[in-house]
C-alpha positions in Angstrom: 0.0 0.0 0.0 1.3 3.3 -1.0 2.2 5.5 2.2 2.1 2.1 4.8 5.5 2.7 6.4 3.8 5.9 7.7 1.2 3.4 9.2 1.4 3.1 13.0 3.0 -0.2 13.8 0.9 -3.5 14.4 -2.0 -1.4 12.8 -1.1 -1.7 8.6 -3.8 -3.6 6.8 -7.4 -4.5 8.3 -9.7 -7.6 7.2 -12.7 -8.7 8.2 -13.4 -12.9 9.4 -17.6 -14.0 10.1 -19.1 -17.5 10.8 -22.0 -18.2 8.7 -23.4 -20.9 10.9 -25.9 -22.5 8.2 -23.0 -24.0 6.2 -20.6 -23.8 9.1 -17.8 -21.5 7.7 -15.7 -18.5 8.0 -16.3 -16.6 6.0 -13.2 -13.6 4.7 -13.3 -10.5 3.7 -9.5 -9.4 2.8 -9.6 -6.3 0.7 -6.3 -5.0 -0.8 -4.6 -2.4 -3.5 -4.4 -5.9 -5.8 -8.3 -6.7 -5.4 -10.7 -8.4 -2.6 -10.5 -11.5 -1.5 -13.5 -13.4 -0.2 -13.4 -17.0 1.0 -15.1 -19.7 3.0 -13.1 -21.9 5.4 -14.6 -24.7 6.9 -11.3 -26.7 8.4 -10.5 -25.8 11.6 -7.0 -26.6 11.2 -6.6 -23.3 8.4 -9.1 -21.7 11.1 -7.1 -21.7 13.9 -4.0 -20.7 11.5 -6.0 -17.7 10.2 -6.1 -16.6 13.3 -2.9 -16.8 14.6 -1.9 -15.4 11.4 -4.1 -12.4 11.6 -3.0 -12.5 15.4 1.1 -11.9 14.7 0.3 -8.7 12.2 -1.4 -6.9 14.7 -4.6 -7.1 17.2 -7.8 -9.0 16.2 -11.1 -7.5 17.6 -14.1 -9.1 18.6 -17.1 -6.9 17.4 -20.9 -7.1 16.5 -22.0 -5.2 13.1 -25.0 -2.7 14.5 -25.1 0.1 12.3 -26.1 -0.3 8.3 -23.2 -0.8 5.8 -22.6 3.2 4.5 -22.5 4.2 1.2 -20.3 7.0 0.0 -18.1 8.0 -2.2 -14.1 7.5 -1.5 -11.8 9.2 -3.3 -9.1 6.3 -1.8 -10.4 2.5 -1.5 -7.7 1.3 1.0 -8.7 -1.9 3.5 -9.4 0.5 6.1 -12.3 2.4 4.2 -14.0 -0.9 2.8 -13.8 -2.3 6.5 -15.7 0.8 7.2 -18.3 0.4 5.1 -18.8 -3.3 6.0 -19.2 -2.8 9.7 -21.1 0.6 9.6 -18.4 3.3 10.8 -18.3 6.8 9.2 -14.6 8.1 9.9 -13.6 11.4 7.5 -9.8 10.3 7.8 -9.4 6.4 8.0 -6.2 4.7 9.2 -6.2 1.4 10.5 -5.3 2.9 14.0 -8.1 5.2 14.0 -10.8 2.3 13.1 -9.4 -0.1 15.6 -10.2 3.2 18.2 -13.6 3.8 17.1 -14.1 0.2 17.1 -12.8 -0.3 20.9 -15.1 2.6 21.2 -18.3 1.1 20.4 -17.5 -2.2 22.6 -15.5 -3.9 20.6 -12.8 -6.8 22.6 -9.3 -7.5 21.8 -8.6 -11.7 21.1 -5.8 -12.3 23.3 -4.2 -15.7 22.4 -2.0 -17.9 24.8 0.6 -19.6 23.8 
């Protein structure tokens, strides 16, 4: 991503993981500069390793989606912006730092994972 090493550190890309419970998989949401990616995991042995995974980049929040997907135009499509829209947020200046705020801010929980 253009600009990243200006990123805070931990806090670079953002992606989103849900369990569908009717066919019983994760379900990701991993957009980047490239493209999306969207895909359904169902083994919980690349489950567990997405996690970790996701885990060793940088904290993984816990958080429920209340408000309505929002639809406005972005000049810039970075993860953090596309995030946004998924879960509902409305920030004028998106950084992955400042979306993991506003996220702890509505209730949101840190994963911590022992070893």
């Amino acid at each position: 991503m253009p600009g990243q090493k200006f990123l805070k550190r931990g806090f670079r890309h953002v992606r989103a993981f849900a369990f569908d419970p009717v066919p019983a998989v994760w379900v990701i949401f991993d957009p980047g500069w490239d493209g999306i990616v969207i895909r359904a995991v169902s083994d919980p042995v690349k489950v567990k390793q997405m996690f970790i995974n996701a885990y060793m980049q940088g904290p993984v929040l816990y958080c429920k989606v209340e408000g309505a997907a929002i639809w406005k135009p972005r000049f810039v499509m970075a993860c953090t912006s596309q995030i946004c829209h998924l879960l509902g947020v409305d920030l004028l200046v998106h950084t992955p730092f400042r979306l993991f705020r506003a996220l702890k801010e509505r209730g949101a929980t840190e994963l911590i994972f022992e070893d």
